[in-house]
N, C-alpha and C positions, 0 to 999 in steps of 0.2 A: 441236458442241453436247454428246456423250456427255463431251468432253473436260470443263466446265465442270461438268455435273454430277458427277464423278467427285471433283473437287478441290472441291466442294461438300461431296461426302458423304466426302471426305476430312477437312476443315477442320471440320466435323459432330463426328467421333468422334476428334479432334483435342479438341475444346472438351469432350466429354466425357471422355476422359480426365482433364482440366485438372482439369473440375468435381471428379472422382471425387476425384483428389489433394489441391487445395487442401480438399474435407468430411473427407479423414482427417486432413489435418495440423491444422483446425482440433479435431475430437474428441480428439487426441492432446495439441497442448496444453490443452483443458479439463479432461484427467484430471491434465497436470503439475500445475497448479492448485489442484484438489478435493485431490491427493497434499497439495501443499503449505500446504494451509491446513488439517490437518485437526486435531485436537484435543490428539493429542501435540505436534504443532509449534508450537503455537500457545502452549500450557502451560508447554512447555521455553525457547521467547521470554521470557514475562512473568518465568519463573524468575531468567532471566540478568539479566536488567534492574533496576535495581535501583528506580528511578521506575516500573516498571511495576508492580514489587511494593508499591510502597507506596499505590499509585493502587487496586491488585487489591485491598489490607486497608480500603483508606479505603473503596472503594463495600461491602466484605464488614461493616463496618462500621455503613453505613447501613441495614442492615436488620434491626437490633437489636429488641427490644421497646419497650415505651410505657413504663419505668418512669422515675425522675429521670435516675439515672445514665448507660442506657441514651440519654437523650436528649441529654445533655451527650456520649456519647462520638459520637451521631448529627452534633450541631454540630462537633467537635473532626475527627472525621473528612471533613466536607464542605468544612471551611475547608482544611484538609488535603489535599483532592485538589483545590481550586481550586487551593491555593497549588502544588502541583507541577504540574499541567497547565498555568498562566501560566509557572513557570519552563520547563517543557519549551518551550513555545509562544516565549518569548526566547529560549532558546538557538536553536534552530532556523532563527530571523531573524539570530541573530550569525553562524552557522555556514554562510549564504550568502556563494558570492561575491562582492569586489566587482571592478567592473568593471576594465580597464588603467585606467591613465592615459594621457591623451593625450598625444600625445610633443608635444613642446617644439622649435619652431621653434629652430633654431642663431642665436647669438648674431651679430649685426653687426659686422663691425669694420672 
């Protein structure tokens, strides 16, 4: 009987060890994360990109003033970022792949 509880309170601090490891290695990657999403990185992205830049000026755009001009460059800019997020949005779909082809039964002869 001491036998059982031993391997009990063995498999016990067994399962907490586990726990203890699997909470660091999850805190560990939520910092790689937080690291990698953080506002340089994010900035230095859009920089490279060259859709992203033009999508970052179009929404910078829509928050012009009330005047004519102002509102003409509001429309110019929104048509603007629809038209590249539809093209990104295609590309995207093209740049899946597709599947094999089925192979082909050998000819009869």
């Amino acid at each position: 009987m001491s036998e059982s509880k031993d391997l009990l309170a063995i498999r016990k601090d067994l399962l907490v060890a586990q726990s203890s490891l699997y909470r660091l290695k999850v805190v560990r990657d939520a910092a790689r994360v937080r690291e990698s999403l953080s506002l340089g990185h994010v900035s230095s992205a859009i920089a490279g990109s060259s859709t992203a830049r033009e999508v970052a000026l179009g929404l910078l755009l829509t928050g012009l003033g009330s005047g004519r001009v102002s509102r003409l460059f509001r429309l110019a800019s929104r048509t603007l970022v629809v038209a590249r997020l539809a093209l990104a949005a295609f590309g995207m779909l093209r740049a899946q792949p597709k599947p094999p082809p089925e192979p082909q039964p050998p000819p009869s002869t």
